[in-house]
N, C-alpha and C positions, 0 to 999 in steps of 0.2 A: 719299739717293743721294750717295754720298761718295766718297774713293779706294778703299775696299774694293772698290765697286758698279765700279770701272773698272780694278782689278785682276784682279776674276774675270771680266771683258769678255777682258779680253787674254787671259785663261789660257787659258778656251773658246775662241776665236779659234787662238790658236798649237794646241792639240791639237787640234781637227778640223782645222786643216789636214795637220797631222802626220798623224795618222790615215789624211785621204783622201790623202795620199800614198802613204804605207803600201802600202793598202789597193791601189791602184790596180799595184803593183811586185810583191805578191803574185798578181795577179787575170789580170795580163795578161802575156803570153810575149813577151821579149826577144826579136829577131831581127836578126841580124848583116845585111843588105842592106844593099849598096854605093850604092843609086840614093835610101834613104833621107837621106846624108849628103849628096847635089844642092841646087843652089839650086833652086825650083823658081819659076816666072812664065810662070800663064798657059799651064800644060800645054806649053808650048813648050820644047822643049831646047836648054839654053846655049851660047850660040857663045862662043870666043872667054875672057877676062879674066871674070870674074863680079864681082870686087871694084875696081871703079870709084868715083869719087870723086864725089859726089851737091851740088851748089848749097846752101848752108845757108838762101838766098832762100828755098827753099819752107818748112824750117823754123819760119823766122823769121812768116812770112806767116804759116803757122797756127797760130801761139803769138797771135798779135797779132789773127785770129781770134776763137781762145779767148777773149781778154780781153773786148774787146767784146760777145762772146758772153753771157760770163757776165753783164757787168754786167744785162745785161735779165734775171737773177735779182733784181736788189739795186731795180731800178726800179717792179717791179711791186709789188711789197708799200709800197713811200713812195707810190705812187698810189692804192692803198688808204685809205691814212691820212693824204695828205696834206693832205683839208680840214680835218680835225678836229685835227691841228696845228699850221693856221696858217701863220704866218710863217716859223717854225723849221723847218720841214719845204723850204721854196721855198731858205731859207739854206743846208741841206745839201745837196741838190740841186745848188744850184749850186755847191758847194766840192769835188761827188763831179767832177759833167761836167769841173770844173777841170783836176782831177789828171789825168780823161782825157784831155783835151786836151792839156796837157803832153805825158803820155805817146806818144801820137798824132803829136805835131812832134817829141818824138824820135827815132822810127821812121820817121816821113820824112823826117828829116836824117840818120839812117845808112845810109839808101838801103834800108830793110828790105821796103818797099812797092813795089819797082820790081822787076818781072821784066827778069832780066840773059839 
């Protein structure tokens, strides 16, 4: 399993997508409606400005989420293995929670964690 094996990954990948696009442009009939080009939210019709200027806070909040999130990917598996380890295993652990904690006083010293 070498660059070959991750070259014809990509090739297959890009052509069925190719493909179901295709496929999809042939398959299905264009229609010109006005009410398709609407914003649409919640069945409700737009009053007013549609393009309004949205808080990056909430962004930022679910990015920072995310992070946390995932890590309870990268923790369950070191708790698996972590007896049979040892030492080295409590060592990384505590160098990973590190960098999050960092991470963590970052984000709330840029005010990333505070709803405005």
């Amino acid at each position: 399993m070498g660059a070959s094996s991750m070259i014809v990954l990509i090739i297959a990948g890009l052509a069925f997508s190719i493909i179901a696009i295709l496929l999809a442009g042939f398959v299905t009939k264009a229609t010109k409606n006005p009410q398709k080009a609407e914003p649409y939210e919640c069945g409700i019709p737009t009053r007013g400005k549609t393009w309004i200027q949205l808080n990056v806070g909430y962004y930022l909040f679910a990015l920072i989420f995310l992070i946390f999130d995932v890590e309870l990917i990268f923790i369950f598996p070191w708790a698996v293995v972590a007896k049979s380890m040892g030492w080295i295993a409590l060592v990384e652990i505590v160098i990973f929670f590190f960098i999050l904690f960092i991470g963590f006083l970052y984000a709330h010293k840029k005010g990333a964690l505070k709803w405005k």
